[in-house]
C-alpha positions in Angstrom: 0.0 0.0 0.0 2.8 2.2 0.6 4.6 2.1 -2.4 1.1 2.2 -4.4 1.1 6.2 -2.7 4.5 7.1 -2.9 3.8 6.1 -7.0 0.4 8.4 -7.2 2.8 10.7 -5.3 5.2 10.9 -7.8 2.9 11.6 -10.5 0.8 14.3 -9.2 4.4 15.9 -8.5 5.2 15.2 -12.2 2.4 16.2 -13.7 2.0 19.2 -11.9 5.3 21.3 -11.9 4.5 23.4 -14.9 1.1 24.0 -13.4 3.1 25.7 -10.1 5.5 27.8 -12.4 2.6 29.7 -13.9 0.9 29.6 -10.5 3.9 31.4 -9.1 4.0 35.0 -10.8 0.1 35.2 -9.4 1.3 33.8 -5.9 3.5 36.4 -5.4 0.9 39.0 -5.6 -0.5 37.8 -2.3 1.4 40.6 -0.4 1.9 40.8 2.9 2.1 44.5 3.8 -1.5 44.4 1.5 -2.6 41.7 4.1 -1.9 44.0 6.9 -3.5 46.8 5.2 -6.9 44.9 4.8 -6.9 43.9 8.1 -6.2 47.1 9.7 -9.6 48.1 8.4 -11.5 44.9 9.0 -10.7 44.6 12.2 -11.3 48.3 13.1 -13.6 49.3 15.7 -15.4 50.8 12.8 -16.9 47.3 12.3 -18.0 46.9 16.0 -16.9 42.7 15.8 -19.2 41.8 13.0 -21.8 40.5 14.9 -24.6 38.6 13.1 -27.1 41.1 11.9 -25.4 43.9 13.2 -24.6 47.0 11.6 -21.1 46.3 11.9 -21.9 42.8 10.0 -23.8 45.5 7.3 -20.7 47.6 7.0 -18.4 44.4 6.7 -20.5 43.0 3.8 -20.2 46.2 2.2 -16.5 46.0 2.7 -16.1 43.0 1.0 -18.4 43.9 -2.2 -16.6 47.4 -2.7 -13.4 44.5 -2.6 -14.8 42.6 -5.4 -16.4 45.6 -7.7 -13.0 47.6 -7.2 -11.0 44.0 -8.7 -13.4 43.7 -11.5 -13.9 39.6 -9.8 -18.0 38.8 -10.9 -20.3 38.5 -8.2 -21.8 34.9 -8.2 -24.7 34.0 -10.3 -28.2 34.1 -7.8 -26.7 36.9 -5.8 -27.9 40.1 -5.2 -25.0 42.5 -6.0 -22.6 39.7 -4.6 -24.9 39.0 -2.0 -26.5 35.9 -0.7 -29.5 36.5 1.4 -29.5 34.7 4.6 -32.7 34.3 6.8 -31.5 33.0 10.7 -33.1 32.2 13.4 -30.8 32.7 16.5 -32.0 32.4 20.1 -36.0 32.9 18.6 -35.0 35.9 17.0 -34.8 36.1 13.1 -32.1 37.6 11.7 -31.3 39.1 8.6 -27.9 38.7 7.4 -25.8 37.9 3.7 -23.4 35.5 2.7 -21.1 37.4 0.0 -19.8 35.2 -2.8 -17.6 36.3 -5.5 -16.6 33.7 -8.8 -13.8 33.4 -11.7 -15.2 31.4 -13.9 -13.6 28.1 -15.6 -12.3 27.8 -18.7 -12.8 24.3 -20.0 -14.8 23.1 -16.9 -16.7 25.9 -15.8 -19.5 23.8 -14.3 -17.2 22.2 -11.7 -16.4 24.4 -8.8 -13.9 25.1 -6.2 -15.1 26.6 -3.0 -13.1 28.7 -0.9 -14.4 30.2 2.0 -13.7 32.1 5.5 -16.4 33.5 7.8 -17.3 37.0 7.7 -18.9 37.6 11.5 -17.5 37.7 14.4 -18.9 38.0 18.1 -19.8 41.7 18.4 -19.4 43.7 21.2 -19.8 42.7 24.9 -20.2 45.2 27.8 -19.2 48.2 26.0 -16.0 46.3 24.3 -15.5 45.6 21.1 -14.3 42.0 20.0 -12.3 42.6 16.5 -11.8 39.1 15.6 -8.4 40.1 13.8 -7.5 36.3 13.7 -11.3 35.0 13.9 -11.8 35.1 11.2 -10.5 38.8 9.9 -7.1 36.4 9.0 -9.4 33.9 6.7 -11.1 37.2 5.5 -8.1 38.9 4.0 -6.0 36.1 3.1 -9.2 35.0 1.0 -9.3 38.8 -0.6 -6.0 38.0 -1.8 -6.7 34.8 -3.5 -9.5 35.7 -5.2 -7.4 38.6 -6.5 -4.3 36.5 -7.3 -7.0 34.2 -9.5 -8.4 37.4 -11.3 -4.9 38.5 -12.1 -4.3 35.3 -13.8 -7.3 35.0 -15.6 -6.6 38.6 -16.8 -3.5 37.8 -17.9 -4.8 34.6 -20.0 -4.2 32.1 -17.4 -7.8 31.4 -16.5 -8.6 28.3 -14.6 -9.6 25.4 -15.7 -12.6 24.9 -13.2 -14.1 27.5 -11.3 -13.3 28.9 -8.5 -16.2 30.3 -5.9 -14.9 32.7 -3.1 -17.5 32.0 -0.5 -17.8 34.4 2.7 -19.9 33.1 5.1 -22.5 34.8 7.8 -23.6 33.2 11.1 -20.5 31.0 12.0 -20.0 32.1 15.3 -23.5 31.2 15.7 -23.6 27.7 14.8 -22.0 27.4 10.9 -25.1 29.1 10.0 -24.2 30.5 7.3 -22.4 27.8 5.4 -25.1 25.0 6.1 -27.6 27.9 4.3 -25.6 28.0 1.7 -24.7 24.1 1.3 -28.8 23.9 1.7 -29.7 26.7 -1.0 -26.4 26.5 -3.2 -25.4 29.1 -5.9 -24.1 26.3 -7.9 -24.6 22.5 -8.1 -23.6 20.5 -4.7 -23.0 17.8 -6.9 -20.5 19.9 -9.1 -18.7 21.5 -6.3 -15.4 19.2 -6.6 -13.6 20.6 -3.1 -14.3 23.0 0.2 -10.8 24.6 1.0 -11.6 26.7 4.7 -9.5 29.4 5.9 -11.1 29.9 9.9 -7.7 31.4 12.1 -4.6 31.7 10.1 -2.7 34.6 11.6 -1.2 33.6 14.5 0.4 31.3 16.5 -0.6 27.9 18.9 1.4 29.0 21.9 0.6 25.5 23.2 2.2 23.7 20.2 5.3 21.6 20.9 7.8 23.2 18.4 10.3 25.7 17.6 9.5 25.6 13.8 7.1 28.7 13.9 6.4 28.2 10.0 3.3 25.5 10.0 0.1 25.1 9.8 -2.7 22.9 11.5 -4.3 20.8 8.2 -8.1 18.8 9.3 -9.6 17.1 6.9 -7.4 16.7 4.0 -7.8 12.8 4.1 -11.2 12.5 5.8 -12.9 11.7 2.1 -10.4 12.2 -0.7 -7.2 10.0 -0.5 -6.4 11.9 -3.7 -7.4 15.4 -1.8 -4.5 14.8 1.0 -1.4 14.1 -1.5 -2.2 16.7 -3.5 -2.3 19.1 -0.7 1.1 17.3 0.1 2.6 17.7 -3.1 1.7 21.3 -3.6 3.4 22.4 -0.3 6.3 20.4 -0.8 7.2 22.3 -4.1 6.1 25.1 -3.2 6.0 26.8 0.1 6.9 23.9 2.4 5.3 25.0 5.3 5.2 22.5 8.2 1.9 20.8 7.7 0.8 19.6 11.2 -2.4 17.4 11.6 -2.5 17.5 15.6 -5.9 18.2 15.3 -7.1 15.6 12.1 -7.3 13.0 14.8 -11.1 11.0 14.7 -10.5 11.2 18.4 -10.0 14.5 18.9 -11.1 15.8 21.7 -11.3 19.6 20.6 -13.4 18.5 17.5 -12.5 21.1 15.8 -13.3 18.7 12.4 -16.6 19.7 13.5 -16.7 23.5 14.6 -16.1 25.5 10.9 -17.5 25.9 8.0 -16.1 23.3 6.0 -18.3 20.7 8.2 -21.3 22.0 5.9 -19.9 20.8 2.9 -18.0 17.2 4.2 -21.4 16.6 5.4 -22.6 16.3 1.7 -19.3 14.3 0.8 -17.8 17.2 -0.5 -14.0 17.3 0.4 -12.4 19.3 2.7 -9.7 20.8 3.8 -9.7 23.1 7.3 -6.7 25.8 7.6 -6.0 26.5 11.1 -3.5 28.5 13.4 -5.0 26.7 16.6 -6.3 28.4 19.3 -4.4 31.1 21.6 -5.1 33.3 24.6 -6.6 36.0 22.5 -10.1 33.8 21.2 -13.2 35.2 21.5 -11.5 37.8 23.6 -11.4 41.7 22.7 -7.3 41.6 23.1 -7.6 39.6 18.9 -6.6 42.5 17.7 -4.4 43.2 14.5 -1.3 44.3 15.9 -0.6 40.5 17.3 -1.0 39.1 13.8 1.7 37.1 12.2 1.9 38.6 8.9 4.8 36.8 7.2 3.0 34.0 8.3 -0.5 34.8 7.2 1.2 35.2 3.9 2.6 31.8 3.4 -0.2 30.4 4.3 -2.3 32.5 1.5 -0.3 31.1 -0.6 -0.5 27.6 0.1 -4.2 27.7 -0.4 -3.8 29.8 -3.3 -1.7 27.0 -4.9 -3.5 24.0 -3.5 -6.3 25.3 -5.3 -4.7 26.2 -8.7 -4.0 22.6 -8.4 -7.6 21.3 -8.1 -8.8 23.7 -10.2 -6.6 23.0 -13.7 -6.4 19.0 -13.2 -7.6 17.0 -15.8 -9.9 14.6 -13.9 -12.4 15.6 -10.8 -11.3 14.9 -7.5 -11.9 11.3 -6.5 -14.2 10.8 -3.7 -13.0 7.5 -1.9 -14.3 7.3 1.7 -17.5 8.9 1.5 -19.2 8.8 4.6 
């Protein structure tokens, strides 16, 4: 069995190096003083913590569209001016709140999409304090900004991709993945077509509890939960390109943190859709007002941009859809 993955190994490594030298000139415009610029704003007091419904949540939508419009990336098809319309109940209250989903369309497969997403909200303010969220989720925020940019540049240029790719921002997280199971239950494009969830949820900062020197990693769930094919592609892609430390601490069936369970991707491995969960781990600063931008990891929050960005330039331009293996 061994030598039958180190084989498949090998060829998605051989197949794919050209692929990751035209990735790279569109990598490199994930910047990271541009990273710390969109955050600085996101996770302003201006936006009061995003909280579900909020005006701050209102403002951050608008953020995010004036993002898109500004970049010339399409809104998705069934939005309303990029956004989704998103009907909650939370504690007997409804709620009115948006998804906002942006799209760069395929070029030979545009009916097969790639869904990247990162949750918009945050938890608001709490006795007069405002919670920022600068790493929940204002890291996943701006890192996906960047990628959807990166992908716009290259289709610009002529280098369009061969799937498409669906930049998903989700409401209602903190509230129960609200958001992404409305959107997983009313999709903007096919369930059945969606070929991979890739889920940016804490990427900026460090797991002071983590038992290593090597600063440059990140926590990977998922990757091998329902696509064999999924994980060593993920592998492959790092190793030629930005070879971060790829930890899975936290893939574990047994873990006890579940955190396989407690993000957005969840929605979509729930409809044996595969996933993969990008995570920082948890640190003093969550779901407290002191996540605030000035603690943010940039040079790290940059790499890991990037590794999404190429592990889905991967999935997007391969021949063949993803193989679903061990759907639950």
């Amino acid at each position: 069995m061994k030598k039958i993955i180190t084989l498949s190994f090998l060829f998605i490594f051989s197949m794919s190096a050209a692929q990751w030298e035209n990735a790279k000139p569109f990598a490199e415009t994930i910047d990271q003083e541009d990273l710390r610029k969109l955050l600085y704003v996101y996770a302003s007091d201006y936006f009061q913590g995003r909280d579900t419904g909020s005006e701050g949540q209102k403002r951050a939508v608008n953020f995010l569209k004036e993002f898109y419009q500004a970049r010339n990336i399409s809104a998705a098809s069934g939005t309303e001016d990029y956004f989704q319309k998103v009907e909650l109940t939370i504690r007997g209250k409804e709620i009115k709140s948006e998804n906002v989903v942006a799209i760069v369309e395929g070029s030979t497969i545009p009916d097969e999409y790639i869904v990247i997403s990162s949750h918009l909200d945050h938890v608001g303010m709490k006795d007069g304090e405002i919670y920022n969220g600068a790493d929940d989720d204002g890291s996943g925020t701006v890192a996906l900004l960047e990628i959807a940019e990166a992908f716009q540049k290259a289709a610009d240029a002529g280098l369009q991709p061969k799937r498409s790719l669906v930049f998903l921002h989700v409401t209602g997280e903190e509230k129960g993945l609200l958001g992404s199971k409305y959107y997983t239950d009313n999709p903007l494009y096919p369930i059945a077509n969606t070929v991979a969830n890739l889920n940016i949820d804490m990427v900026g900062r460090i797991d002071p509890k983590r038992d290593s020197e090597n600063r440059n990693y990140i926590y990977l769930i998922g990757s091998d939960r329902l696509s064999t094919e999924l994980h060593e592609i993920s592998e492959a892609v790092n190793k030629a390109t930005t070879k971060i430390e790829l930890d899975y601490t936290y893939n574990a069936e047994n873990d006890p943190n579940r955190f396989y369970f407690r993000s957005d991707h969840y929605n979509f491995a729930k409809n044996n859709i595969p996933v993969i969960f990008y995570f920082n781990g948890t640190h003093d600063d969550y779901h407290r007002p002191s996540d605030t931008v000035e603690k943010i990891e940039y040079d790290l929050l940059t790499e890991r941009a990037k590794l999404i960005f190429y592990t889905a330039w991967e999935v997007a331009n391969r021949e063949s859809k993803l193989v679903v293996d061990k759907a639950k």
